[in-house]
VOPAGU-2260 file (C-alpha; in pm, 1 decimal, decimal comma):
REM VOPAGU-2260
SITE   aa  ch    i         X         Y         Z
SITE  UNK   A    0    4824,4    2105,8     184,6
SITE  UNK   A    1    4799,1    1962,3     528,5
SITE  UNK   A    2    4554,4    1672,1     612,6
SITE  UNK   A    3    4511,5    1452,1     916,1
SITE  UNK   A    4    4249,6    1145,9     953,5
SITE  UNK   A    5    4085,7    1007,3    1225,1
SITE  UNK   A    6    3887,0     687,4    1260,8
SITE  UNK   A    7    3544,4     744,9    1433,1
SITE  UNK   A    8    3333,6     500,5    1440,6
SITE  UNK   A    9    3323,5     183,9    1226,8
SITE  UNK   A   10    3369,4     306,3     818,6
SITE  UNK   A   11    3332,7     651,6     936,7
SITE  UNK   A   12    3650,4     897,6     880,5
SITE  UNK   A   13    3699,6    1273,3    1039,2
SITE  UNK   A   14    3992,7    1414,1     752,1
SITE  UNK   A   15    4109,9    1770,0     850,3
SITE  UNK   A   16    4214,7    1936,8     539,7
SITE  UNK   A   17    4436,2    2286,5     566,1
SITE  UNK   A   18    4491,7    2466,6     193,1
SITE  UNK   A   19    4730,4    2740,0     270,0
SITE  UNK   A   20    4620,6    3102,0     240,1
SITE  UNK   A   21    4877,1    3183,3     -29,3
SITE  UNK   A   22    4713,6    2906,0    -240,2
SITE  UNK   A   23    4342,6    3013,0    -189,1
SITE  UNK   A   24    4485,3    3433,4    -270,7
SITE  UNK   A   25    4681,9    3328,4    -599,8
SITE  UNK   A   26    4323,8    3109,0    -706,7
SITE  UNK   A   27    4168,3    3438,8    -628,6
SITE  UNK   A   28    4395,3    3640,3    -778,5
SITE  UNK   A   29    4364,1    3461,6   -1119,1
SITE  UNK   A   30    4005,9    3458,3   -1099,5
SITE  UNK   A   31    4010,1    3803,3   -1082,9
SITE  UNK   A   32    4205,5    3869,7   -1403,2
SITE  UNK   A   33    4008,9    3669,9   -1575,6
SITE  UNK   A   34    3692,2    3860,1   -1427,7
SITE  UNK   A   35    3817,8    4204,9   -1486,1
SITE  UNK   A   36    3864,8    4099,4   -1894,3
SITE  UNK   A   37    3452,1    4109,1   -1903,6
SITE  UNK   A   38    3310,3    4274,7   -1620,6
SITE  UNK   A   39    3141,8    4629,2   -1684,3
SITE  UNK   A   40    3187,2    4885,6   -1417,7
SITE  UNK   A   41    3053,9    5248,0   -1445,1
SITE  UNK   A   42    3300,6    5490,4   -1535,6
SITE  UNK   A   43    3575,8    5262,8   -1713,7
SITE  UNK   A   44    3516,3    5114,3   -2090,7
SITE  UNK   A   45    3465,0    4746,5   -2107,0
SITE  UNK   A   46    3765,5    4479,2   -1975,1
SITE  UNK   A   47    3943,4    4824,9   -1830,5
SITE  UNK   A   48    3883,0    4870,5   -1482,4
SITE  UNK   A   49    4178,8    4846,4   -1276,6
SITE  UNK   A   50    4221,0    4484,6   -1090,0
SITE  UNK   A   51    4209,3    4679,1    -693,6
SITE  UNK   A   52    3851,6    4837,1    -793,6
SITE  UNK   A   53    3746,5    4520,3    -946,9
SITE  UNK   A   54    3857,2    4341,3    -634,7
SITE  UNK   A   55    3701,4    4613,1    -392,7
SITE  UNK   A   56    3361,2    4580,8    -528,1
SITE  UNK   A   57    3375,7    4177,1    -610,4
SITE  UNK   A   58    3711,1    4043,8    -417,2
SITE  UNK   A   59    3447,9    3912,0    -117,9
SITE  UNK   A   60    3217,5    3714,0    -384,3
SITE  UNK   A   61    3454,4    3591,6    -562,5
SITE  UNK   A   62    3647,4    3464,1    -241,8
SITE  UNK   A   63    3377,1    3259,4    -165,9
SITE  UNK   A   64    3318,3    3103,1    -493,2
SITE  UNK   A   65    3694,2    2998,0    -482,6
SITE  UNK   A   66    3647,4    2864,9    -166,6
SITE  UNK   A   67    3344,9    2629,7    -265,2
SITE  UNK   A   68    3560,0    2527,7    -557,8
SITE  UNK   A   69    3876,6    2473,8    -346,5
SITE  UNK   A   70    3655,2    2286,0     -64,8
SITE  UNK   A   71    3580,2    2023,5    -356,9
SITE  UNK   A   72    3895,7    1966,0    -500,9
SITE  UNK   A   73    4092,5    1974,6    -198,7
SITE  UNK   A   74    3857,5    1707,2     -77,2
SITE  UNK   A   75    3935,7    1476,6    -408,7
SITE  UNK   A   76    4327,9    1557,7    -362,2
SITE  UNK   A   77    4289,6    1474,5      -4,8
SITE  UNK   A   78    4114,7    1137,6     -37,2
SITE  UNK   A   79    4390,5    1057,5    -313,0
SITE  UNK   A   80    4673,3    1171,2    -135,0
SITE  UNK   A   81    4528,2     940,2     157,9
SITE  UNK   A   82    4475,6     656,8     -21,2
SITE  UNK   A   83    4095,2     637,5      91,3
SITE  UNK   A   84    3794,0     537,8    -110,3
SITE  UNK   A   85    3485,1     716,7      -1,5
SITE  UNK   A   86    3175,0     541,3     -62,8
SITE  UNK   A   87    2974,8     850,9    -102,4
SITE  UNK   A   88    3016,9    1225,6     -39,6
SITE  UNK   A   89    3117,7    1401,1     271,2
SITE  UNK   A   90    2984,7    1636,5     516,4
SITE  UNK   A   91    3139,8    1931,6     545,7
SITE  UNK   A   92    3232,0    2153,6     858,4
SITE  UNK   A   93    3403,8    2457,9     771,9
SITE  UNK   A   94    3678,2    2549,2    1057,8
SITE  UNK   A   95    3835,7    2876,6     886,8
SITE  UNK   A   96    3732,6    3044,4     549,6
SITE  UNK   A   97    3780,5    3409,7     607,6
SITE  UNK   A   98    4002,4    3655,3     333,3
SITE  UNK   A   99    4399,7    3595,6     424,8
SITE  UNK   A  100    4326,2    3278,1     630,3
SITE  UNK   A  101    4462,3    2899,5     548,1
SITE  UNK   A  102    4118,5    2737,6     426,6
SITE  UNK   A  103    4076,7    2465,0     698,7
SITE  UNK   A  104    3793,9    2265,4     743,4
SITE  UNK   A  105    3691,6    1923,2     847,5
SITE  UNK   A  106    3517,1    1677,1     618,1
SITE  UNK   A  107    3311,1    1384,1     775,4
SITE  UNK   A  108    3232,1    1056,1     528,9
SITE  UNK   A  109    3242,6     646,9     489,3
SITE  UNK   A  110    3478,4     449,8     355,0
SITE  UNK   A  111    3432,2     184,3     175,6
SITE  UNK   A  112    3549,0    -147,9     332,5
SITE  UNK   A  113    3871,9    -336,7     285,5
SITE  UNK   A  114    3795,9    -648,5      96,2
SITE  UNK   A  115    3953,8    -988,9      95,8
SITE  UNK   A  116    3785,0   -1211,9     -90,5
SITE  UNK   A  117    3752,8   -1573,5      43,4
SITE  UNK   A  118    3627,1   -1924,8     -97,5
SITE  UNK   A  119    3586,5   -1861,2    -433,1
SITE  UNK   A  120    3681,8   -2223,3    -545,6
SITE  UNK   A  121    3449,2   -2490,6    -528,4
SITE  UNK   A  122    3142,3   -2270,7    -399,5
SITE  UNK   A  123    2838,2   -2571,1    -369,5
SITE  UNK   A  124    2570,3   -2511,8    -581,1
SITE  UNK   A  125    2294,2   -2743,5    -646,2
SITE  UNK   A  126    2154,8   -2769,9    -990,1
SITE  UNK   A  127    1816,5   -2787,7   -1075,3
SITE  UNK   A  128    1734,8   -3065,3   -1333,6
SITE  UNK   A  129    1417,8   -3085,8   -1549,3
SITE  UNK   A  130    1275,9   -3139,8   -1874,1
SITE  UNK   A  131     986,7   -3028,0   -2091,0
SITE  UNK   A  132     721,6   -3333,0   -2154,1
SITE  UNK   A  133     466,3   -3377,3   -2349,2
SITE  UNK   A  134     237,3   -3354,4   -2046,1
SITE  UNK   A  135     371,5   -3027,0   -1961,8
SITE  UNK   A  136     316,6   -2882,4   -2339,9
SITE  UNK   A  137     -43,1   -2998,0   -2344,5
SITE  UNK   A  138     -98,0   -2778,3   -1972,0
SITE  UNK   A  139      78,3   -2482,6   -2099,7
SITE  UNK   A  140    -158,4   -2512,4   -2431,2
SITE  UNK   A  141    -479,7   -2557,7   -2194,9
SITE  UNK   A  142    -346,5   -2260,3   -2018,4
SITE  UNK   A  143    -293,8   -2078,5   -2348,4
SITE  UNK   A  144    -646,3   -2124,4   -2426,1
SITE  UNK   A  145    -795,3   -2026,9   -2045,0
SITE  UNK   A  146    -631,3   -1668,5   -2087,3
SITE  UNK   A  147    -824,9   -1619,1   -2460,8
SITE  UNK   A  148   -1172,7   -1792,4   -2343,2
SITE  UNK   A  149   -1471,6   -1724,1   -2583,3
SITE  UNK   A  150   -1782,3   -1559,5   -2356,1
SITE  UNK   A  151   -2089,6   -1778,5   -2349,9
SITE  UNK   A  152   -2443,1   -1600,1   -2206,3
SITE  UNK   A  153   -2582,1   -1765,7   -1930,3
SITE  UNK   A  154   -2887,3   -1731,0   -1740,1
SITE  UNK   A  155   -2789,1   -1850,6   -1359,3
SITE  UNK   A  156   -2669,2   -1597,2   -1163,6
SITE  UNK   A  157   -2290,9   -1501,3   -1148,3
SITE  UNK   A  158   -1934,7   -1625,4    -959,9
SITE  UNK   A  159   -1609,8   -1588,3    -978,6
SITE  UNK   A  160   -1473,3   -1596,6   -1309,0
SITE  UNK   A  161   -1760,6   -1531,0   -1471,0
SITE  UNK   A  162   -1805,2   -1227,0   -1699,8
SITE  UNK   A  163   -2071,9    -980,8   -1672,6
SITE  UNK   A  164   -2197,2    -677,3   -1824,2
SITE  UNK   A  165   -2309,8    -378,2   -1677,4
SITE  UNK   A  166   -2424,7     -66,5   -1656,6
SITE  UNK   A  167   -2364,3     140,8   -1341,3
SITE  UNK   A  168   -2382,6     493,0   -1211,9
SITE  UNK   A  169   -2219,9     610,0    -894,0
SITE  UNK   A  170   -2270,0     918,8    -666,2
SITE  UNK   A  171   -2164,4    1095,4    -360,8
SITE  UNK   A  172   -2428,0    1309,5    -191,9
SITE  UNK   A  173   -2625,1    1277,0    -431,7
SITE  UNK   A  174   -2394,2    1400,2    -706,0
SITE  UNK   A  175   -2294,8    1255,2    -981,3
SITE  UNK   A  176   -1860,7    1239,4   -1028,1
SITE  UNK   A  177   -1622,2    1221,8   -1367,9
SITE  UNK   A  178   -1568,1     842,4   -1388,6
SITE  UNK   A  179   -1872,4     696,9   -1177,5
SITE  UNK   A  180   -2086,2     599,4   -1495,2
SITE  UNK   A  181   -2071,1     323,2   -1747,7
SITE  UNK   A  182   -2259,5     125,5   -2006,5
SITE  UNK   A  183   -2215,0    -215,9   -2154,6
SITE  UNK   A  184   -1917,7    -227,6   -1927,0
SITE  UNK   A  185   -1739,6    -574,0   -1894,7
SITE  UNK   A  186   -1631,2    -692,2   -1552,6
SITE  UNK   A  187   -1456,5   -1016,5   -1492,1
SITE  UNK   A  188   -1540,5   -1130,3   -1126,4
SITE  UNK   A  189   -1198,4   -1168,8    -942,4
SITE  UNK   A  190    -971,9   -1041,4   -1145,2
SITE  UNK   A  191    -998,0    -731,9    -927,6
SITE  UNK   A  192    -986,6    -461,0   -1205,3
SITE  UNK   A  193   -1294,5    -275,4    -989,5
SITE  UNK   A  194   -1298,0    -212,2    -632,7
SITE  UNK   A  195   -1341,5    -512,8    -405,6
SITE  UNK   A  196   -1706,5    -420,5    -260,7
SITE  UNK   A  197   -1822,4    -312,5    -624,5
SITE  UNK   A  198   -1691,7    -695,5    -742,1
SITE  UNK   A  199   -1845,5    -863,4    -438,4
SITE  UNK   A  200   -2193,8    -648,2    -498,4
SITE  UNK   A  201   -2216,3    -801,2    -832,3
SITE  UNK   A  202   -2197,2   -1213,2    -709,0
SITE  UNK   A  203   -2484,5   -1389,9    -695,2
SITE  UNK   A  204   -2671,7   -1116,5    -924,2
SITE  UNK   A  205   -2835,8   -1268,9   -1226,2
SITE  UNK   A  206   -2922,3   -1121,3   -1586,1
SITE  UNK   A  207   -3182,1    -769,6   -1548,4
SITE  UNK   A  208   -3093,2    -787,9   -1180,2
SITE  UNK   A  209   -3072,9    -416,2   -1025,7
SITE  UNK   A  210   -2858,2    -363,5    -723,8
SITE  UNK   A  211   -2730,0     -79,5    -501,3
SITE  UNK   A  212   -2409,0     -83,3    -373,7
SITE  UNK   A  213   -2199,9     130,8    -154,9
SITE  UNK   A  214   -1850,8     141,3    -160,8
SITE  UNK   A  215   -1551,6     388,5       9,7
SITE  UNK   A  216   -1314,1     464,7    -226,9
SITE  UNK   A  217    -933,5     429,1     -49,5
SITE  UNK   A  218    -769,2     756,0      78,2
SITE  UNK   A  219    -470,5     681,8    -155,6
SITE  UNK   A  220    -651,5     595,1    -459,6
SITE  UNK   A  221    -593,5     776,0    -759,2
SITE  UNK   A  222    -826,6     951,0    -853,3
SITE  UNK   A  223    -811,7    1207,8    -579,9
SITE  UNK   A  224   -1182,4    1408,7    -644,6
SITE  UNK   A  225   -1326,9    1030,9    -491,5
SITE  UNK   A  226   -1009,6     951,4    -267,5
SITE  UNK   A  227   -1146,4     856,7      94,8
SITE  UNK   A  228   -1531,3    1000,8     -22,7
SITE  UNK   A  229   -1824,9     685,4      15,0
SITE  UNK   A  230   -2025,8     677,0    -301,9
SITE  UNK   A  231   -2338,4     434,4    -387,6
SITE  UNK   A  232   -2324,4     335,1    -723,2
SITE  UNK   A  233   -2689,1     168,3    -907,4
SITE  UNK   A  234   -2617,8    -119,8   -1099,4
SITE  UNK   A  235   -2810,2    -304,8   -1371,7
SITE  UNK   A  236   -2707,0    -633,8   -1470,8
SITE  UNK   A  237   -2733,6    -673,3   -1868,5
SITE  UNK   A  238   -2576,1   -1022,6   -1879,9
SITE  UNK   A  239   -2393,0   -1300,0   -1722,2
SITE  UNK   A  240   -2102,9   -1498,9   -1899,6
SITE  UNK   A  241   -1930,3   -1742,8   -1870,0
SITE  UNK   A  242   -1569,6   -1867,4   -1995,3
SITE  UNK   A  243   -1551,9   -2163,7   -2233,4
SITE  UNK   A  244   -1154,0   -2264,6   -2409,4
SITE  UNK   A  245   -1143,4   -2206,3   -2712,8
SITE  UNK   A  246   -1103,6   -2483,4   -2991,6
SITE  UNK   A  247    -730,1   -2569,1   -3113,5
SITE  UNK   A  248    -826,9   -2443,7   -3452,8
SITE  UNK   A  249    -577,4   -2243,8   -3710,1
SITE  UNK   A  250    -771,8   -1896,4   -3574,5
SITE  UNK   A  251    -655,9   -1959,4   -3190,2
SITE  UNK   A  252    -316,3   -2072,7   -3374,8
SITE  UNK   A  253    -306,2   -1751,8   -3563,9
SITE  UNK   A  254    -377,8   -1544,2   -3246,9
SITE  UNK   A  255     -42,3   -1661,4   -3102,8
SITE  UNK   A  256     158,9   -1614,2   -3441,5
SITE  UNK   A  257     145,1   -1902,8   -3601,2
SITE  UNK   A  258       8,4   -1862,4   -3997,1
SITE  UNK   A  259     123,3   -2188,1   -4116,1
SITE  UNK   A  260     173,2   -2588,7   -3978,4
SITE  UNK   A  261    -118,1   -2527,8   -3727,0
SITE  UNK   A  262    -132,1   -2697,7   -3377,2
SITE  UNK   A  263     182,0   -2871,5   -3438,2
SITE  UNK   A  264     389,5   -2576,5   -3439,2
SITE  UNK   A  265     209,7   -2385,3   -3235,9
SITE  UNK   A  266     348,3   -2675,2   -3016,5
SITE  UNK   A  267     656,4   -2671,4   -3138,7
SITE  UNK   A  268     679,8   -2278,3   -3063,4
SITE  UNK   A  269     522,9   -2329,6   -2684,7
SITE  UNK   A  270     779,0   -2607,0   -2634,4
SITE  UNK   A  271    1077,6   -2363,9   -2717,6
SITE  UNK   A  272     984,7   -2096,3   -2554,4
SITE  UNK   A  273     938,1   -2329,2   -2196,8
SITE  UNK   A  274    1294,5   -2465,5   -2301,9
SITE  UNK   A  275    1405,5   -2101,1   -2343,8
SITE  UNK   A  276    1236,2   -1982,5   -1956,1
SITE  UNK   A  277    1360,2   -2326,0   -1822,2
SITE  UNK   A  278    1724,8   -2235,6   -1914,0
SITE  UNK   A  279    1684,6   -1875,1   -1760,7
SITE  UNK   A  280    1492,9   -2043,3   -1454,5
SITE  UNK   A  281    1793,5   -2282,5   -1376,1
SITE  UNK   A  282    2025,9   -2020,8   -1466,2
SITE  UNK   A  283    1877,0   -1733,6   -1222,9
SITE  UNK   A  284    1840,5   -2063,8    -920,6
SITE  UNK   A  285    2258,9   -2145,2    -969,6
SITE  UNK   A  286    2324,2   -1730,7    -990,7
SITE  UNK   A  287    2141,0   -1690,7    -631,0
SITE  UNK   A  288    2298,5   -1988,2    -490,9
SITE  UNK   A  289    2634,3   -1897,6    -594,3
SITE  UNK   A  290    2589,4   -1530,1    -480,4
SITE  UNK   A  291    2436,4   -1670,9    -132,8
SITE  UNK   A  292    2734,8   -1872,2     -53,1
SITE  UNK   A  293    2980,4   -1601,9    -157,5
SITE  UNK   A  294    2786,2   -1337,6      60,2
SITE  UNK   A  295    2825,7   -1586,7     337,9
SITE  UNK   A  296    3191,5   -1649,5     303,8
SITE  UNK   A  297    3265,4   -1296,0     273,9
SITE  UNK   A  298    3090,3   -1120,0     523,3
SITE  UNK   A  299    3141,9    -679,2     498,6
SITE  UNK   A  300    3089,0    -383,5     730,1
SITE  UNK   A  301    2820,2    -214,5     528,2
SITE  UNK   A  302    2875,4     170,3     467,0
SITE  UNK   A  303    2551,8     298,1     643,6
SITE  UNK   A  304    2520,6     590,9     356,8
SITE  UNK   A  305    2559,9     268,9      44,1
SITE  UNK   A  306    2231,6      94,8     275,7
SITE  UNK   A  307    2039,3     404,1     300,6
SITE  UNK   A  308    2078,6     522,0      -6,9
SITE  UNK   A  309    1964,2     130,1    -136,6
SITE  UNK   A  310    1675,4      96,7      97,7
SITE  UNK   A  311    1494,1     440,7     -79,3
SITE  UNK   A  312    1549,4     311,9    -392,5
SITE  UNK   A  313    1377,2     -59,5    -310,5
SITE  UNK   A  314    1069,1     172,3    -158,0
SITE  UNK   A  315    1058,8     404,6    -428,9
SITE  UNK   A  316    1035,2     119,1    -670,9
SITE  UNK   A  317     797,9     -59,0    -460,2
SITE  UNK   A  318     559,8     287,0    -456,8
SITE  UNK   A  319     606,4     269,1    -830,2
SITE  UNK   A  320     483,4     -70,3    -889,7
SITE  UNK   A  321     219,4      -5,8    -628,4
SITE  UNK   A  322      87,5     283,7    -800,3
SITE  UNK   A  323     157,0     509,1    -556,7
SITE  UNK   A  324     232,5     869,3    -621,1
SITE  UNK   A  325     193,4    1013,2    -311,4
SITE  UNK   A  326     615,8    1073,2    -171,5
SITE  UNK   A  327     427,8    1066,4     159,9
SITE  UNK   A  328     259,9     769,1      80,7
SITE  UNK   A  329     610,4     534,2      33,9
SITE  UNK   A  330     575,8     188,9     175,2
SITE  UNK   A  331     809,8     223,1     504,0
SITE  UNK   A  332    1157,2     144,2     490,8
SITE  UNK   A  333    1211,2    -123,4     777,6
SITE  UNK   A  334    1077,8    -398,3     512,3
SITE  UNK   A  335    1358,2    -353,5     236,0
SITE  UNK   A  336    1652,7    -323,3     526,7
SITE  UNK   A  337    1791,1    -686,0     479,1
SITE  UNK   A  338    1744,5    -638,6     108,2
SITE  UNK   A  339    1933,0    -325,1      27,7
SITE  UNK   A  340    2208,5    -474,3     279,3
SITE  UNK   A  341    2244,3    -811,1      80,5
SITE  UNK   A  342    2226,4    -562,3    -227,6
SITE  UNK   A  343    2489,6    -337,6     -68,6
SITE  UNK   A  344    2744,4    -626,3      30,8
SITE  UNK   A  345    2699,7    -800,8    -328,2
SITE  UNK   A  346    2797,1    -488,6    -497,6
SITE  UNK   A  347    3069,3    -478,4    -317,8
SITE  UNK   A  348    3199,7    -832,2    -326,8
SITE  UNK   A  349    3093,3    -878,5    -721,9
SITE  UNK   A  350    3308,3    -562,6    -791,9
SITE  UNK   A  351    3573,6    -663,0    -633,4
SITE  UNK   A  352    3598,6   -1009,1    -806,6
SITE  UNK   A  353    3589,4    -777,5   -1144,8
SITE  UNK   A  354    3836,3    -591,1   -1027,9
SITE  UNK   A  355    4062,6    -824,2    -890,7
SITE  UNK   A  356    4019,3   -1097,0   -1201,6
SITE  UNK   A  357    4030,4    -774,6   -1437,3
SITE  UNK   A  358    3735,2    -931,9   -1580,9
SITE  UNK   A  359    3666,4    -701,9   -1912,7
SITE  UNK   A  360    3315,0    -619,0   -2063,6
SITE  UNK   A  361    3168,1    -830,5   -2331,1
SITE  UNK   A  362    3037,9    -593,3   -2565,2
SITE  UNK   A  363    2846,2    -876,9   -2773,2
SITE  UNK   A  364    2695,3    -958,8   -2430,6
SITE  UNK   A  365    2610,4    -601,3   -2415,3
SITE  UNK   A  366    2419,0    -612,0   -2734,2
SITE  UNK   A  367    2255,1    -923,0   -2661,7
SITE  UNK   A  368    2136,5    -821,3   -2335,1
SITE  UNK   A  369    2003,3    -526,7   -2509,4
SITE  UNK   A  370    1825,9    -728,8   -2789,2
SITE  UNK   A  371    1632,3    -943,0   -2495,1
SITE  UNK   A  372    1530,8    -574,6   -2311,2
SITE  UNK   A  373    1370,7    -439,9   -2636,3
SITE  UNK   A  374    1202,8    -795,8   -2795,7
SITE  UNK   A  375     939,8    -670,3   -2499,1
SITE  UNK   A  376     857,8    -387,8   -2723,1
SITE  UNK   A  377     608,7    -388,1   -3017,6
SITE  UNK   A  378     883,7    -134,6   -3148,7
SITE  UNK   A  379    1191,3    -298,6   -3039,7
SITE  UNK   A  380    1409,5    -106,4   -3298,4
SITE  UNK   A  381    1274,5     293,6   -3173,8
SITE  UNK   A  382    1340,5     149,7   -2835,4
SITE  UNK   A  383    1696,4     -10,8   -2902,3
SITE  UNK   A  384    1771,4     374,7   -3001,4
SITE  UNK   A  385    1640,2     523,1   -2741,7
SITE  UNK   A  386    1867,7     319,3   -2537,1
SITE  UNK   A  387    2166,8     386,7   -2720,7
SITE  UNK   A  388    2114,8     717,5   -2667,3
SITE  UNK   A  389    2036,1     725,5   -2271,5
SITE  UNK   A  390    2387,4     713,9   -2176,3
SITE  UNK   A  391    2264,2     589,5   -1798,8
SITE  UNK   A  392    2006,6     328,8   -1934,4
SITE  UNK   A  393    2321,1     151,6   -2160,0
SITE  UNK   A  394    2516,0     191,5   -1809,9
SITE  UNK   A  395    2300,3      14,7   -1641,3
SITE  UNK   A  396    2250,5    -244,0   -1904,3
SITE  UNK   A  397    2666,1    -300,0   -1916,3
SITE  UNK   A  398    2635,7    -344,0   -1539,4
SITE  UNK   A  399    2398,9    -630,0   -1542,3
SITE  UNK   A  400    2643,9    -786,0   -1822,2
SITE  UNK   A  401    2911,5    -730,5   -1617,0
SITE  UNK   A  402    2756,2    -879,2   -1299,6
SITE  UNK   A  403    2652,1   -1190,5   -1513,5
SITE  UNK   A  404    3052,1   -1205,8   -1609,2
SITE  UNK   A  405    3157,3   -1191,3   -1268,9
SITE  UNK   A  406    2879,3   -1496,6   -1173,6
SITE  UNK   A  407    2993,6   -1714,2   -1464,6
SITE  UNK   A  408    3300,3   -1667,9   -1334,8
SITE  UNK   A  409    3236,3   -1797,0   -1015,1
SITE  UNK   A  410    3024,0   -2082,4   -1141,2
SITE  UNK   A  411    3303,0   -2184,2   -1368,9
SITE  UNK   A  412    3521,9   -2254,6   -1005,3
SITE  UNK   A  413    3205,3   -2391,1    -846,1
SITE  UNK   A  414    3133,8   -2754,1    -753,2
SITE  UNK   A  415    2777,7   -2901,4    -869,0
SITE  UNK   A  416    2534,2   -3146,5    -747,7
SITE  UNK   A  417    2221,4   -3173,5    -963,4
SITE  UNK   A  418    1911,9   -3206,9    -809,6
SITE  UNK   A  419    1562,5   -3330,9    -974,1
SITE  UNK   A  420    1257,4   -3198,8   -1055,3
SITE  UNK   A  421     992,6   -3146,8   -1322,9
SITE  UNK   A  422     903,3   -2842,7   -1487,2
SITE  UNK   A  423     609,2   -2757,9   -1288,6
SITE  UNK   A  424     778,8   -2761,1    -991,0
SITE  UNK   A  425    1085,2   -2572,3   -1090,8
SITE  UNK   A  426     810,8   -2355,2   -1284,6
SITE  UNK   A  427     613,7   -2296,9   -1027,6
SITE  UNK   A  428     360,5   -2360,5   -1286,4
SITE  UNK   A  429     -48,1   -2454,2   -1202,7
SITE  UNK   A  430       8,3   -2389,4    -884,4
């Protein structure tokens, strides 16, 4: 087999690949055989037709299905035999295919760059350094009891935050729709759970207040009957509420878990649990840190393909969270270009480092990593199986473990300042 490669433009290869004829004849020649064994043909009992009448009425099919088979593993002998690494599959541009011809054909693809890694010693990181207090328990707790408030009637007239409860019946043109009616329904002002205008319609409106309100529903919105139609929906105002903390009894303790030793270990259990997202806070700041400063001492030609192929992933996920189901609807990709780039090159580098240190998977890392996934569950031990038995959903888990190897390895080399804060701060928290 004859091949020949030519550097185009940046990562991008041209390989030339010739498979000589008597090769491609002797694969179709043994395909052949085995096809005669089976096939049925009119006039000779089954597996008994001679091989030249088999291969007058099938020799041109099954040609071409040799040479689609040949065209792939050519290319993977090629690539070997070349010593290249493709970073994702090529284009192919057939030159000669015909019966009794050398297969030739060229095959157009990235490479994936030559790495060398640089400055992995004594990468600076700065480490963030808090602690829990007291005064930080007692806001989390206050917090705690703002997201379970008890609903108090009221008879002023309502504002953001307050609860009130409706009933409501919506048309367009006069005609009723599936989904425009509602009673006794409970609407929190500004959590935006209804559509902006119906939210602002309801402000200022006071208990047995009757409004009208028209609204235009979005032309992506979900339900599609409504999508971009302008309905008027009649609203009467049954009550207004509004929020008032609950006490720090043993019934708000029991509605976080806690049956026994009442506020205080409730506290004790808030306290941990910051301690436990203050660790992964501090952890996840020294991880991008490290990961920034390797990215800029290591600087890669990005396959174009690895970056495209990234940047539809970040918009499909983006569509997902967003809600959108739409294809044509896809937030655009100029937005995630830096991010599937940095995604790209870190790939890359972190690979290499495994590769390089021969740094070997951690299967009790795996099955803690797997524990944390699940504990989101309310049937962590169904979803644990279901995971062990999605082959690509455990793949991706031992990635992430394996990235997290290659970081601690880095931050084991690293050199540390520490740098103050509180836990708010670091937190982000009641801000």
């Amino acid at each position: 087999m004859m091949v020949s490669v030519q550097s185009t433009k940046g990562l991008e290869r041209r390989m030339e690949v010739q498979v000589p004829a008597a090769r491609v004849e002797q694969a179709v020649d043994e395909r052949l055989r085995d096809f005669s064994r089976t096939v049925r043909l009119k006039g000779f009992r089954p597996g008994k037709a001679p091989i030249k009448v088999v291969r007058q009425q099938f020799g041109s099919q099954i040609h071409r299905e040799v040479v689609s088979e040949l065209l792939q593993s050519s290319f993977s002998e090629a690539v070997t035999q070349e010593k290249l690494s493709p970073a994702g599959g090529p284009r192919i541009e057939p030159i000669s295919t015909g019966e009794g011809q050398d297969l030739k054909y060229a095959a157009i693809f990235e490479v994936l760059p030559e790495i060398k890694l640089n400055g992995l010693d004594g990468l600076s990181v700065a480490r963030p350094v808090a602690a829990v207090t007291e005064e930080d328990i007692d806001a989390m707790i206050d917090s705690l009891r703002k997201q379970r408030p008890n609903w108090k009637p009221v008879t002023r007239t309502a504002g953001e935050g307050d609860r009130v409860i409706v009933d409501f019946a919506g048309t367009i043109d006069g005609v009723a729709f599936d989904g425009g009616k509602a009673e006794g329904a409970r609407i929190v002002l500004g959590e935006g759970r209804m559509l902006p205008e119906f939210e602002k319609g309801l402000v200022g409106q006071g208990p047995g207040a009757e409004v009208s309100v028209e609204i235009r529903f979005p032309d992506d919105y979900h339900g599609k009957a409504v999508a971009g139609k302008t309905a008027i929906f009649k609203i009467t105002v049954k009550a207004v509420e509004e929020p008032e903390a609950p006490a720090l009894d043993e019934a708000f303790c029991a509605a976080f878990g806690v049956a026994e030793g009442g506020i205080e270990k409730l506290r004790q259990d808030v306290a941990d649990n910051m301690r436990r997202e203050l660790e992964q806070t501090v952890r996840t700041r020294l991880k991008g840190q490290v990961l920034d400063r390797l990215l800029a001492a290591n600087p890669l030609e990005l396959p174009a393909s690895l970056v495209e192929a990234q940047i539809r992933e970040l918009q499909i996920e983006a569509a997902r969270r967003m809600g959108v189901r739409d294809a044509t609807k896809i937030p655009p990709r100029e937005p995630f270009v830096d991010a599937a780039k940095r995604r790209v090159a870190l790939g890359l580098l972190v690979s290499e480092i495994i590769k390089s240190q021969k740094i070997q998977l951690d299967r009790a890392k795996v099955d803690t990593r797997l524990e944390e996934v699940v504990s989101a569950y309310d049937n962590p031990q169904e979803i644990m199986h279901a995971y062990r038995d999605n082959q690509e959903a455990m793949n991706q888990i031992r990635s992430l473990v394996m990235e997290d190897q290659a970081v601690d390895w880095l931050l084991e080399r690293a050199k540390f300042s520490e740098k103050p804060t509180t836990f708010k701060e670091l937190m982000k928290f009641g801000s």
